[in-house]
C-alpha positions as CSV (number, residue, x, y, z in Angstrom):
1,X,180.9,202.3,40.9
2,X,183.9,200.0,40.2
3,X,183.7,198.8,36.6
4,X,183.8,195.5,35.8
5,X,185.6,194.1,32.2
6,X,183.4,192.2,29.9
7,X,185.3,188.7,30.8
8,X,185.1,189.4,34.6
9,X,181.5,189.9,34.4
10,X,181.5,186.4,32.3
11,X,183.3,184.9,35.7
12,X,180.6,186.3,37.8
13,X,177.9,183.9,36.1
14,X,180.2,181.3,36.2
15,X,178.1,179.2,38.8
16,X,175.5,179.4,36.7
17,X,177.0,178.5,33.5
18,X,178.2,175.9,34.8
19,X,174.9,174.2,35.8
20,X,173.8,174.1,32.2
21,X,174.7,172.1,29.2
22,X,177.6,174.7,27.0
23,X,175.4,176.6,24.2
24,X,176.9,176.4,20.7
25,X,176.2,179.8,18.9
26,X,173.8,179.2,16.2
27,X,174.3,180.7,12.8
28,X,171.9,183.5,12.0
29,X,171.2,186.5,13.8
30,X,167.9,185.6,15.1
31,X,168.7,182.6,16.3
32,X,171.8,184.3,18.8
33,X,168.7,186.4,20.0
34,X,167.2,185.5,22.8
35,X,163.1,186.2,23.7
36,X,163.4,188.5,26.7
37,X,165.2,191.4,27.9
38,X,167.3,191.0,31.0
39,X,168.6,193.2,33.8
40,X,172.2,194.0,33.4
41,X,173.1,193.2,36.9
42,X,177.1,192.9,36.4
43,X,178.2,196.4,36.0
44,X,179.8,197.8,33.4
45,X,182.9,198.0,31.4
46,X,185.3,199.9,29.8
47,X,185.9,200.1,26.1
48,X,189.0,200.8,24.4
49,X,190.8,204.1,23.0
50,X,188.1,206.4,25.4
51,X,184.7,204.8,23.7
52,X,181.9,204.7,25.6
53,X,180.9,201.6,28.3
54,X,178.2,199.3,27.6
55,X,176.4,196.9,30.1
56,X,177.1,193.1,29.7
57,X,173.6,192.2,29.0
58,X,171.5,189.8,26.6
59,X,170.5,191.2,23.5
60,X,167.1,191.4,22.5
61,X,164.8,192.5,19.7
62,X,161.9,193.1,22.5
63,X,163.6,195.9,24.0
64,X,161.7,198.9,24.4
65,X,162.5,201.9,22.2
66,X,160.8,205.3,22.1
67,X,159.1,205.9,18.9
68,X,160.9,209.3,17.8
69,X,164.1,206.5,18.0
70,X,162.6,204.3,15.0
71,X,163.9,205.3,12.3
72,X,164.1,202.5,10.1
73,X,161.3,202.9,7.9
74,X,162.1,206.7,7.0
75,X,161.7,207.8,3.8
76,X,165.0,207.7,1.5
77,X,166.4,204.4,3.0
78,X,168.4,202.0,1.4
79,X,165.6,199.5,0.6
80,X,167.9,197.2,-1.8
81,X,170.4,194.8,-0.1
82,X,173.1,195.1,-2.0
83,X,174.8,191.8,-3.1
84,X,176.5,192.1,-6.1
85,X,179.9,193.2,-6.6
86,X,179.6,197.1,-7.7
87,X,181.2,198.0,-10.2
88,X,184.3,200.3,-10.5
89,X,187.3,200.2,-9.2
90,X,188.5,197.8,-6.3
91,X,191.3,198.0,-3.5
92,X,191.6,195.5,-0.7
93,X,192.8,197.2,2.5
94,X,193.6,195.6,6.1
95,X,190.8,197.0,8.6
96,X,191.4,197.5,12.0
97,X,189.1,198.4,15.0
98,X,186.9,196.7,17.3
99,X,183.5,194.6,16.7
100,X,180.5,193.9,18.7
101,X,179.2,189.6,18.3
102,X,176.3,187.6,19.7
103,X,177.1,184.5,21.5
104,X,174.9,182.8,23.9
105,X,172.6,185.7,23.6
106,X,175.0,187.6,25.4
107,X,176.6,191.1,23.7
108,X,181.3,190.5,23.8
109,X,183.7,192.7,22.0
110,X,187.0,191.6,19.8
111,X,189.4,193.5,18.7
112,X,190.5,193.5,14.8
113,X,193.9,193.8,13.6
114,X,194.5,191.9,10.2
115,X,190.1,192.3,9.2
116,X,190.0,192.0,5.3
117,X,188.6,195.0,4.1
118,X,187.2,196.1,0.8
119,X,186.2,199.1,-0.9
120,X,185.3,199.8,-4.4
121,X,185.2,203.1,-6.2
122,X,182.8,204.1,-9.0
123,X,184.0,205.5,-11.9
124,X,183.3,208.9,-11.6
125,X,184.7,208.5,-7.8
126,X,181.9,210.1,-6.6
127,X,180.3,206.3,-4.2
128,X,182.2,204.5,-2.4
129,X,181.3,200.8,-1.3
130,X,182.4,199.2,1.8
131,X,182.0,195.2,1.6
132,X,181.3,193.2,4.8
133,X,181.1,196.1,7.1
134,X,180.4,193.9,10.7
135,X,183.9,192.0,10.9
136,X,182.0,189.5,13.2
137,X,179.4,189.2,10.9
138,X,180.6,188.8,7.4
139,X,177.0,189.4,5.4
140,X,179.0,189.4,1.7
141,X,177.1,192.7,1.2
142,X,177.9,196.1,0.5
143,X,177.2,199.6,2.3
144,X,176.8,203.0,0.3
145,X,178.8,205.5,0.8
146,X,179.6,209.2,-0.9
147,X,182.8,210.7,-1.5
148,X,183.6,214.1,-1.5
149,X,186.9,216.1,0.3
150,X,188.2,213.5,1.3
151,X,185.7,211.9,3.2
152,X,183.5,209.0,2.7
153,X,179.7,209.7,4.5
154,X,177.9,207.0,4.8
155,X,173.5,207.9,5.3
156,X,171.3,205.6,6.8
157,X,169.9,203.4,7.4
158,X,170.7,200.7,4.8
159,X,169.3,197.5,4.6
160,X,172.6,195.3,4.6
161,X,170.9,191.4,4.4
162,X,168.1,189.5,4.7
163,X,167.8,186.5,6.7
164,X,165.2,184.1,6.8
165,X,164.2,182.2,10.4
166,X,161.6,179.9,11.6
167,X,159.6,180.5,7.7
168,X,160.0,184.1,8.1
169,X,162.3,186.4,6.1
170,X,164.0,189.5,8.6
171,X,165.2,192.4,7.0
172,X,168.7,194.2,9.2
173,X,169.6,197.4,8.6
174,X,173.1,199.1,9.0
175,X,172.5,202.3,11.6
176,X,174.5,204.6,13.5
177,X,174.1,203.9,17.3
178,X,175.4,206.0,20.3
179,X,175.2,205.0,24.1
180,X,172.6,205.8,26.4
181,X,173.5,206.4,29.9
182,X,170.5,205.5,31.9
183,X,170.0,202.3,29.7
184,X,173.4,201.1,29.4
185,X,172.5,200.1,25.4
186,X,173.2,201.3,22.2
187,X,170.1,203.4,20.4
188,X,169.4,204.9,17.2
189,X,171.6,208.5,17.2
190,X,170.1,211.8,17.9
191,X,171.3,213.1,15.8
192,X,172.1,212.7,11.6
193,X,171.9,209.1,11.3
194,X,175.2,209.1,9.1
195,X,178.7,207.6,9.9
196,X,181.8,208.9,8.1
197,X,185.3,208.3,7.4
198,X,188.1,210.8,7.1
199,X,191.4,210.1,4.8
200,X,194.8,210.6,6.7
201,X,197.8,210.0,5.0
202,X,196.3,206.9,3.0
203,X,194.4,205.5,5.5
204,X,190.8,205.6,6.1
205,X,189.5,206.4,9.6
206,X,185.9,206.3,11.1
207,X,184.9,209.8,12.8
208,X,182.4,210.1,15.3
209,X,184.4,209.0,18.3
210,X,182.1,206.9,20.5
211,X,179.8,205.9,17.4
212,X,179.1,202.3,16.9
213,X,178.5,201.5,13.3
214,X,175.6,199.2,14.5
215,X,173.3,196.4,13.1
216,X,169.4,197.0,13.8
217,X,166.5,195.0,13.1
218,X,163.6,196.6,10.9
219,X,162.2,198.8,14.3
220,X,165.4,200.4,14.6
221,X,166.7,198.1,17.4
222,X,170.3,196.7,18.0
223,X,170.9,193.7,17.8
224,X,174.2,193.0,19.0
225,X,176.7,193.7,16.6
226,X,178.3,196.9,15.4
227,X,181.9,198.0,14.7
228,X,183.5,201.2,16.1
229,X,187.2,203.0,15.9
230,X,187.7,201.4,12.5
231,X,190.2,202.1,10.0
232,X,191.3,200.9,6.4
233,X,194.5,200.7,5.4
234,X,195.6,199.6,1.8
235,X,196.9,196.2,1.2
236,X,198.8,195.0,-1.5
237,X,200.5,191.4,-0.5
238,X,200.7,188.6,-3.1
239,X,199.8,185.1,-1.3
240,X,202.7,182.3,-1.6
241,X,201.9,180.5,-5.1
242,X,203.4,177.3,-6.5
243,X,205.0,177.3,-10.1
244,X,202.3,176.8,-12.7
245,X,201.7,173.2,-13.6
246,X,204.0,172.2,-10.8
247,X,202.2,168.1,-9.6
248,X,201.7,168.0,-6.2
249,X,201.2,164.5,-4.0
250,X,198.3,163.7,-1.4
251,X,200.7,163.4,1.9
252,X,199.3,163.1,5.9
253,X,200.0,165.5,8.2
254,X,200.0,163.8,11.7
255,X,199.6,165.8,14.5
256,X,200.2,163.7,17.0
257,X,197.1,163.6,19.2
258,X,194.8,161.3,17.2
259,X,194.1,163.9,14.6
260,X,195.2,164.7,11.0
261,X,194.8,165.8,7.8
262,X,195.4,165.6,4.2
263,X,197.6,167.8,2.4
264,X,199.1,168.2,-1.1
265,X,203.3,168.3,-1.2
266,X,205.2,169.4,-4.3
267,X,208.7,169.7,-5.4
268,X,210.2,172.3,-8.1
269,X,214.0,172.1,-7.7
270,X,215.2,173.0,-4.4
271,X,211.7,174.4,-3.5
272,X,208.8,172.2,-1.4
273,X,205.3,173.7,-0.8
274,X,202.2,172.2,0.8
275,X,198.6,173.4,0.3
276,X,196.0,172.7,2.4
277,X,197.6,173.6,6.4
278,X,195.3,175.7,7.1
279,X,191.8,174.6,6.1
280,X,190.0,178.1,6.4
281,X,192.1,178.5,3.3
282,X,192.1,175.2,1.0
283,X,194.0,176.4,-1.7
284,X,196.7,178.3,0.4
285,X,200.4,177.7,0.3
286,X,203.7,177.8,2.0
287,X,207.0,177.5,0.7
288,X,210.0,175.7,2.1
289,X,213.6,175.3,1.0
290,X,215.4,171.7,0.9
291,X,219.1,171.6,1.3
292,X,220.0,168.0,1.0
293,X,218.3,165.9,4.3
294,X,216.8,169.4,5.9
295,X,214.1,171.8,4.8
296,X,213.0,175.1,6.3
297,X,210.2,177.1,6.1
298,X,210.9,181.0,7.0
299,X,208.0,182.4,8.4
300,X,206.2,185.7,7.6
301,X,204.5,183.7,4.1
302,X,200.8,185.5,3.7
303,X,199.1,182.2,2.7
304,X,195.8,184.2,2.1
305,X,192.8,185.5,3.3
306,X,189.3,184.2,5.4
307,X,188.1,187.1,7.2
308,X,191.3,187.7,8.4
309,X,194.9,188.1,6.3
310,X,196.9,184.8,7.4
311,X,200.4,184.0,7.6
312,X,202.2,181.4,8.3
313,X,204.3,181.1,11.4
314,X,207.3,179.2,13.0
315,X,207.0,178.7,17.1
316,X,209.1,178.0,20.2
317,X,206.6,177.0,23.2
318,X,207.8,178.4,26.2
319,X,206.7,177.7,29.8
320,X,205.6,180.9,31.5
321,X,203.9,181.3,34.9
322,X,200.3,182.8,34.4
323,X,199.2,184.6,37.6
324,X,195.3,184.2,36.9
325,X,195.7,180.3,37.1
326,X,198.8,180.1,39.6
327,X,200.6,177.7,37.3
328,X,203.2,177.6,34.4
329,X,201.9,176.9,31.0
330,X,203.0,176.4,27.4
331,X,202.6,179.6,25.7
332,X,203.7,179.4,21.6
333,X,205.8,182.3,20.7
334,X,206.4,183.5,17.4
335,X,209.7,182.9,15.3
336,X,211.5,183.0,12.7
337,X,211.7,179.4,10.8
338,X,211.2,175.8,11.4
339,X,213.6,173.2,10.4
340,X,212.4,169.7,9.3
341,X,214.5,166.3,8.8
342,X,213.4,165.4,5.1
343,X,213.8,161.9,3.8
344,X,213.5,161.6,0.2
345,X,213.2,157.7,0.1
346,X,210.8,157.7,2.4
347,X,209.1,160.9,1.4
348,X,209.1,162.0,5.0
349,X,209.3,165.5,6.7
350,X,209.5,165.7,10.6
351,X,210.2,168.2,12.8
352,X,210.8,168.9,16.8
353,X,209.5,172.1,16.0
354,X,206.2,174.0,15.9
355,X,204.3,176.1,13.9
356,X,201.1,177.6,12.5
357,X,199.2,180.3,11.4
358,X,198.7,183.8,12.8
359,X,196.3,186.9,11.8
360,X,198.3,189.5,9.9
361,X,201.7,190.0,9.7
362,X,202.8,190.9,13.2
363,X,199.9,188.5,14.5
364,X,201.0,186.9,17.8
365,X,198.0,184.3,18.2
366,X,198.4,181.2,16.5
367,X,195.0,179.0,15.2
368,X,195.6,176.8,13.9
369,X,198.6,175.5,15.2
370,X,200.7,172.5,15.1
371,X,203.4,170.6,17.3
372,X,205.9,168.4,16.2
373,X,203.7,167.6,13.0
374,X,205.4,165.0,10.6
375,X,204.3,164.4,7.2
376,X,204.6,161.4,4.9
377,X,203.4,160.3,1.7
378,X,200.8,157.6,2.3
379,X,198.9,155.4,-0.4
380,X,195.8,155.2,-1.2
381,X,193.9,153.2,1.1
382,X,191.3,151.2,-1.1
383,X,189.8,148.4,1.5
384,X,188.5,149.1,5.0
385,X,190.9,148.6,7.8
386,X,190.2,148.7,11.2
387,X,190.3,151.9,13.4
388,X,192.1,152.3,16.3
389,X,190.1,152.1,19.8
390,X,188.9,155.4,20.9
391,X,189.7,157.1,23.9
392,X,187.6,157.9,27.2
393,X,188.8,161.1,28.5
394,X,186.0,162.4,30.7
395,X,182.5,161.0,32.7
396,X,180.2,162.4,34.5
397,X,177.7,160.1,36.0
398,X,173.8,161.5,35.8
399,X,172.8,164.1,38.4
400,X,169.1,164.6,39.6
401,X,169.9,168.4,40.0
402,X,170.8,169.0,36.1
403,X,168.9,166.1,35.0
404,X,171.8,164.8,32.5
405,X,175.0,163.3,32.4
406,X,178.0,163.2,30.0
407,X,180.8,161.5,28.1
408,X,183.7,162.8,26.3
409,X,186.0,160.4,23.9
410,X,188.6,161.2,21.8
411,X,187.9,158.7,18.2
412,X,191.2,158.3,16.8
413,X,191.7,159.1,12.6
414,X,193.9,156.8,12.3
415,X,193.7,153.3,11.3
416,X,195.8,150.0,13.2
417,X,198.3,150.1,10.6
418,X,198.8,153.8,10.6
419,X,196.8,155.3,7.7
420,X,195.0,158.6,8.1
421,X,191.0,157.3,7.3
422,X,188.4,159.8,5.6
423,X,186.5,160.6,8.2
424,X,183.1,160.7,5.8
425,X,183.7,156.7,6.2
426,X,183.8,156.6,9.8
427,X,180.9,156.4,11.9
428,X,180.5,154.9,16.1
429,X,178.2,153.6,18.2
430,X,177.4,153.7,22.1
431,X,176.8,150.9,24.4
432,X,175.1,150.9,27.8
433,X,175.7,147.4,29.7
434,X,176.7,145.6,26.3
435,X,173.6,146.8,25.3
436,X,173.6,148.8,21.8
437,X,172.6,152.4,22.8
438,X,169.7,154.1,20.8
439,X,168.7,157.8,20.5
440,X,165.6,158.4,20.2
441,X,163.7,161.6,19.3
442,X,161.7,162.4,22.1
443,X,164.7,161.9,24.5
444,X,167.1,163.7,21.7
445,X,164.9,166.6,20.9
446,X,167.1,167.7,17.9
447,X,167.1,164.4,16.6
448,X,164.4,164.0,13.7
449,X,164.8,159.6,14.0
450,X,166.1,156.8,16.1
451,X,169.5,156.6,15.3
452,X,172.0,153.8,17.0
453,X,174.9,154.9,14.5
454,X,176.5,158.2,14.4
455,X,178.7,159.8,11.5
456,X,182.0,160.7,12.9
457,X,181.1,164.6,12.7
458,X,177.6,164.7,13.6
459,X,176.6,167.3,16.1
460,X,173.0,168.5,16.9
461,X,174.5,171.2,18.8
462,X,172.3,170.6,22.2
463,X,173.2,166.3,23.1
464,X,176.1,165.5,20.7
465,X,179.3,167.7,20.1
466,X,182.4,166.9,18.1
467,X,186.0,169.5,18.1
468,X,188.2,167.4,15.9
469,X,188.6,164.1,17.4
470,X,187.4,165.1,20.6
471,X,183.4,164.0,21.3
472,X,180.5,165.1,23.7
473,X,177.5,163.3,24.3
474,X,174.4,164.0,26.7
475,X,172.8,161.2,28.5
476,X,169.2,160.9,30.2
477,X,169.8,157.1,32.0
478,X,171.1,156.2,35.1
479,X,171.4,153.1,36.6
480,X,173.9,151.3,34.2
481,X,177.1,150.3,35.2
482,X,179.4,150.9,32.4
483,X,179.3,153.0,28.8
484,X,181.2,152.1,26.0
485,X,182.1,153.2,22.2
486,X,183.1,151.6,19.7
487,X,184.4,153.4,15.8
488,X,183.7,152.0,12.4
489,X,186.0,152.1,9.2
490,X,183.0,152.0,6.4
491,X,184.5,151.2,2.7
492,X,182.7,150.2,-0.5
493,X,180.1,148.3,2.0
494,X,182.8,146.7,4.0
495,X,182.7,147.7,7.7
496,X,185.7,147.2,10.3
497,X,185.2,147.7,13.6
498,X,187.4,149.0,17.0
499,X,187.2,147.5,20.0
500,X,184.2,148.6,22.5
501,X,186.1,150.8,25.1
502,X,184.1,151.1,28.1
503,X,184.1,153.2,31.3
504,X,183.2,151.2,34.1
505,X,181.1,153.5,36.7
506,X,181.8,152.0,39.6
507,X,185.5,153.4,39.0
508,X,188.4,152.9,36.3
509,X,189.5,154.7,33.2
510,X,188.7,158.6,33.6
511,X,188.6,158.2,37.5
512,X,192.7,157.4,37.1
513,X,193.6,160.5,35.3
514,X,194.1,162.2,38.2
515,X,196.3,159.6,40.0
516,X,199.2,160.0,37.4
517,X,201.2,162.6,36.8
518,X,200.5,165.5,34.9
519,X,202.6,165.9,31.3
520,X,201.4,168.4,29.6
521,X,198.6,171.5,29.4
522,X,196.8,172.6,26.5
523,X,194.3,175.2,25.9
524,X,191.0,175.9,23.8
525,X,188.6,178.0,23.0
526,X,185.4,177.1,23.5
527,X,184.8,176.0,19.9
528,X,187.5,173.8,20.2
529,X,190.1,175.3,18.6
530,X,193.8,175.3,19.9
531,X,195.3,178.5,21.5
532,X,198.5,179.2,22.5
533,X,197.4,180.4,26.0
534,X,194.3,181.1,27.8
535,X,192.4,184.4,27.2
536,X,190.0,185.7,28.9
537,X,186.8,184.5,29.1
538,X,185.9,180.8,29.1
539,X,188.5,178.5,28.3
540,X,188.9,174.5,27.4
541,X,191.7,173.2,29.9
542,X,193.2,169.6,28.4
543,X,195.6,168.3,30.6
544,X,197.9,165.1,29.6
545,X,198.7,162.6,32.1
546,X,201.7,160.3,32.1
547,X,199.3,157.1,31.5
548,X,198.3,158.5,28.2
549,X,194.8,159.8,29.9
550,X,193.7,163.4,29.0
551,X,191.3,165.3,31.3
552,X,189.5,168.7,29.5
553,X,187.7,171.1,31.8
554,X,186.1,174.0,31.5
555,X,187.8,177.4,33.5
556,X,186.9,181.1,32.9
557,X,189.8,183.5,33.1
């Protein structure tokens, strides 16, 4: 039987996705599971390095499992989550591998490169603790393990975390799972329920080729995510730091496409560094060099650590052809610095140039990332100022088959004059036929009141979705003839107001986008983030048109 990758299988149920409203994952285990089992109808595929296939199916915690497989409540198990830092000695080390998630309900694999690892050593050397074992599910616990000759053993099963759902409290426990043929799933092992790793010239590297180090619920069962062909390697890079004591100034990074962001900028000498790029990391920074009306920052600057080590890259974009889509598109490619035009009077950097952030030091995929940023030192803003009009980028009229419709908007950050707003202070509402739009609860299921004004971030994950500055809402009326929006500035009790932007249904606005040319493509994933190029599975497609319109759709690669 021809085997079938993971991604491919996704384009297979394409049709179907399609049909239905996009499913944000939830946080929580329980809440990625879904209530029934299903057939795995779309074949199998292949793992990496020789490990074993596994069906693209949902997972469940009603699957069946024989009773010799349930294991969980054995006698000598790890009953105690643990949460606290052990104590002994520490030593962060970059883990590599690949690791099972949940999303949709559905089981997807990722590969690790840059994971942060972390292992801690008692004093007598005799444990061994392993913190956040599932890369794609950091738990901030810590798994048991022995040491002796070399070898770390880790028994099960453990219980790693608790999580609480719907009022009730679910205990997971850590497990060693091997593939079973006839049900194309991960079990409970056999055999000794025990997962170790063996020490080759420094590095760490998990034995039992083909063993998933898997997550379980308290009958034994998988749940969806595990790790497998993992390996620890020490690390001991210092993140980029600014002098001690050195000020630093609140600047705006524009990026161009409505967005932006705050960031602190700080000068010591000949030196520039600005904390705050990359928001996963706050407190990280990188470090530039100013040589009179030019400063450049060299890429390869760890700025620190989320689950990943991240470092800070420079980026040409160059157009290649991609044969899945049958078109060119801007692909960022890593190099080596990026030069900015500084203006001291005006407290200005700018570039042509690109850059961003990449996971570990040889990463290759950028998030975030950044073209042509520019930042400048902007004063405080202490009044409220009006916002500029937002933007209609997509509609799709209401359709008796899926029983909703749709409308996407981009709300600009940026005031009239300029001035990056907070977006706690900004807020928008929806009109249908001049008419103030309301949703109401029993319409908007995850509402809990009427609401007619939403916060600029606000998502309910089901009817209303916000990536940046880009918006999704969910209708349930028909019949109108246009839909508008309108953003409020809200400051010290003072509102200003954009204008109402409408899309007229019987045809203008979106309906031009594709009468212009096209400018430029961008890609995201499908929480909204920028990539460099598209990846398999489902992609965001934004396409820029020479009228200033932007069209986003949804393609599966």
């Amino acid at each position: 039987m021809k085997k079938f990758t993971l991604f491919v299988m996704a384009a297979l149920m394409s049709s179907s996705l399609f049909a239905q409203k996009p499913l944000s994952p939830k946080a929580g285990v329980k809440a990625n599971m879904v209530e029934k089992d299903v057939e795995n109808r779309f074949g199998q595929r292949m793992l990496p390095n020789g490990a074993k296939p596994t069906g693209f199916r949902m997972s469940s915690h009603l699957q069946s499992m024989a009773t010799s497989q349930n294991r969980a409540a054995k006698a000598g198990e790890e009953e105690t989550v643990i949460s606290e830092t052990p104590a002994g000695r520490a030593e962060a080390y970059v883990k590599k591998g690949f690791s099972y998630l949940v999303l949709w309900g559905y089981v997807f694999e990722t590969e690790v490169t840059a994971g942060v690892g972390e292992l801690v050593f008692d004093d007598d050397n005799s444990t061994v603790y392993i913190k956040n074992p599932y890369y794609a599910l950091p738990t901030d616990t810590w798994l048991k393990g022995t040491l002796k000759d070399n070898k770390i053993v880790v028994s099960m099963p453990q219980k790693i975390f608790e999580e609480e759902y719907d009022g009730e409290v679910n205990s997971f426990y850590a497990n060693k799972l091997e593939y079973n043929e006839d049900e194309a799933w991960y079990f409970l092992t056999e055999g000794a329920n025990e997962i170790s790793f063996a020490k080759v010239d420094g590095v760490w590297y998990m034995e039992d080729e083909g063993a998933v180090l898997g997550l379980t619920d308290a009958a034994g069962e998988w749940v969806g995510y595990g790790d497998h062909g993992v390996s620890y390697e020490k690390f001991n890079e210092v993140a980029v730091a600014a002098p001690d004591g050195m000020p630093f100034e609140k600047w705006v990074m524009d990026r161009g496409d409505g967005s932006g962001s705050f960031v602190n900028v700080g000068f010591n000498g000949n030196d520039v560094y600005i904390e705050g790029l990359y928001d996963g990391i706050p407190d990280g920074v990188v470090k530039g060099q100013v040589d009179g009306d030019k400063a450049v920052f060299n890429s390869g600057q760890y700025v620190g650590a989320d689950i990943n080590y991240i470092y800070f890259s420079a980026a040409n974009i160059e157009n290649q052809w991609d044969d899945y889509y049958g078109e060119y598109v801007d692909v960022l490619v890593p190099t080596d610095k990026v030069e900015f035009a500084y203006d001291a009077d005006k407290k200005r950097l700018s570039t042509d140039g690109n850059l961003g952030f990449v996971a570990g030091a040889d990463g290759e995929d950028f998030y975030p990332y950044f073209i042509a940023p520019v930042f400048s030192y902007q004063e405080p803003v202490t009044k409220a100022t009006k916002p500029r009009n937002p933007e209609i980028t997509e509609f799709e009229d209401y359709s008796d088959d899926y029983g909703f419709g749709h409308i996407s908007f981009v709300l600009p950050m940026f005031d009239v004059e300029g001035n990056l707003l907070d977006t706690k202070n900004l807020s928008y509402s929806m009109y249908i036929d001049d008419e103030l739009f309301t949703f109401y609860p029993d319409e908007y299921t995850k509402f809990t009141e009427e609401m007619d004004v939403l916060p600029y971030d606000f998502t309910d994950n089901w009817d209303v979705y916000v990536t940046g500055v880009s918006h999704t809402v969910y209708f349930y009326t028909t019949g109108f003839n246009k839909i508008g929006v309108q953003l409020m500035n809200t400051f010290d009790g003072v509102t200003e107001k954009s204008d109402i932007v409408y899309y007229d249904v019987l045809g203008s606005a979106v309906d031009s986008v594709t009468s212009a040319p096209a400018e430029s493509t961008s890609y995201f994933d499908v929480a909204g983030r920028r990539i460099s190029a598209p990846v398999k599975g489902i992609n965001l497609k934004s396409v820029k048109y020479a009228d200033g319109t932007v069209k986003t759709v949804k393609v599966i690669k």
